[in-house]
N, C-alpha and C positions, 0 to 999 in steps of 0.2 A: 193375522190381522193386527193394525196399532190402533190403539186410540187415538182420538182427536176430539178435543175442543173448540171452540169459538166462538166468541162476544160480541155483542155490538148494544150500544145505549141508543136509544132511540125515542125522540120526543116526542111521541105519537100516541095513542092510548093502543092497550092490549088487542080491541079487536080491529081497531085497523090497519094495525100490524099482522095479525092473524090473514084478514081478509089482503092485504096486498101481498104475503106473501104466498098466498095458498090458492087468490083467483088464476086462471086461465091466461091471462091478459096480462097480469104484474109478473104471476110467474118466469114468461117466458122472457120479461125484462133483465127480471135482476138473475136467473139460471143463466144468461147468456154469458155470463162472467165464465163458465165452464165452459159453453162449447155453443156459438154461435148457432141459433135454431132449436137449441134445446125446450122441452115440452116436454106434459106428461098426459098418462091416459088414465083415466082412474077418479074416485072422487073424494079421495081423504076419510071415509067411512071407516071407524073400525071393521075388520074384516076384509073389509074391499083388497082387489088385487090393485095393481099400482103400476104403471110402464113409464120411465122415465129415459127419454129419445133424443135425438138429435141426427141432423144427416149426418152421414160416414163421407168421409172424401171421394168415394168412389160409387157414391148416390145410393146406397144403400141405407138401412136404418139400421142404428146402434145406438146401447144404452143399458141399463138393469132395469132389473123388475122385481115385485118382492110383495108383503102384503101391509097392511097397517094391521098392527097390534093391536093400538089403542088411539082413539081420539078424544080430545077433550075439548074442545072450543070455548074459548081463547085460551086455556092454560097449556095444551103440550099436545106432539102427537108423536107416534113412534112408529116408522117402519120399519119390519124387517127386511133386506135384501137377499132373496135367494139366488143371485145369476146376472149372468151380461145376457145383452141382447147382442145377436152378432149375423150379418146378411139374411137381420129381419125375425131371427129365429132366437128363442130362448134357449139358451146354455147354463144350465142349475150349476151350479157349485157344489164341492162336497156338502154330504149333510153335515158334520161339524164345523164350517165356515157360516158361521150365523154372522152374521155384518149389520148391527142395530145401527139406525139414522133416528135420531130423539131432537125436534125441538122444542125446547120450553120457552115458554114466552111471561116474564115475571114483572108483574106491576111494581112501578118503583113513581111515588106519588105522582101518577099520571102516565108517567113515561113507561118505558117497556125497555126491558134490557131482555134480549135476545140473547141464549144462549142452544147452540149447535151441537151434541155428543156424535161422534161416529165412530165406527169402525171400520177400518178400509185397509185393503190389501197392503204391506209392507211398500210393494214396487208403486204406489198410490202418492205414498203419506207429503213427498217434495210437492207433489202438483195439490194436493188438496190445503195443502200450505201457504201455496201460492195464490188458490181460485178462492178460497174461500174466505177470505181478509175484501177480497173484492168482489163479492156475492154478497157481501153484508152491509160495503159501502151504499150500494146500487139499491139495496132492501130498502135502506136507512132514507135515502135519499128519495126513495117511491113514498116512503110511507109519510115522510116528513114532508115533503109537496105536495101531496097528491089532495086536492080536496073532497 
């Protein structure tokens, strides 16, 4: 697994940055920066299980799944990802591939500066390089218009 980081300043206060980027609806706005259709199933609860989807090209459902650690609303929340989803079906990962997804959401005099921690597969790190500069524009831009 590599790490990853990513930022984003955003002129919006903490919880409604929270809320657009965790509702159902905004979600699948600014996720789409990953993979057109993407959505999840789950409800952000510590503990809760968490299914994070998208169609496959060949009309099947693909994605991971994993559980939330920790929630804190509006400061941070942290999945673990245990596995791909793959023609529908969960595929675990070894158990020492723990793969943490942490966002913290940090008040900065009103604003929110959004910061993303991950861990993601080595053959990952070019594409989450790439999606996730534009997964945070798309946040920024929900959360900054949105009334």
């Amino acid at each position: 697994m590599e790490k990853k980081h990513y930022m984003a300043h955003i002129k919006a206060p903490r919880e409604k940055v929270w809320d657009t980027m965790l509702s159902e609806e905004t979600y699948r706005l600014w996720a789409s920066a990953f993979t057109e259709g993407t959505y999840y199933e789950g409800n952000w609860a510590t503990g809760s299980k968490m299914k994070f989807l998208a169609p496959g090209t060949d009309g099947s459902i693909i994605g991971m799944y994993g559980l939330v650690r920790e929630s804190k609303k509006p400061e941070y929340i942290i999945v673990q990802h245990m596995g791909e989803i793959r023609d529908d079906k969960e595929d675990p990962w070894p158990q020492n591939d723990v793969a943490l997804e942490t966002y913290k959401l940090e008040d900065k005099d009103g604003d929110t500066i959004v910061h993303i921690d991950i861990d993601v597969p080595k053959d990952w790190a070019d594409e989450m390089d790439e999606k996730w500069p534009e997964a945070l524009m798309l946040l920024k831009d929900l959360a900054e218009n949105k009334s």
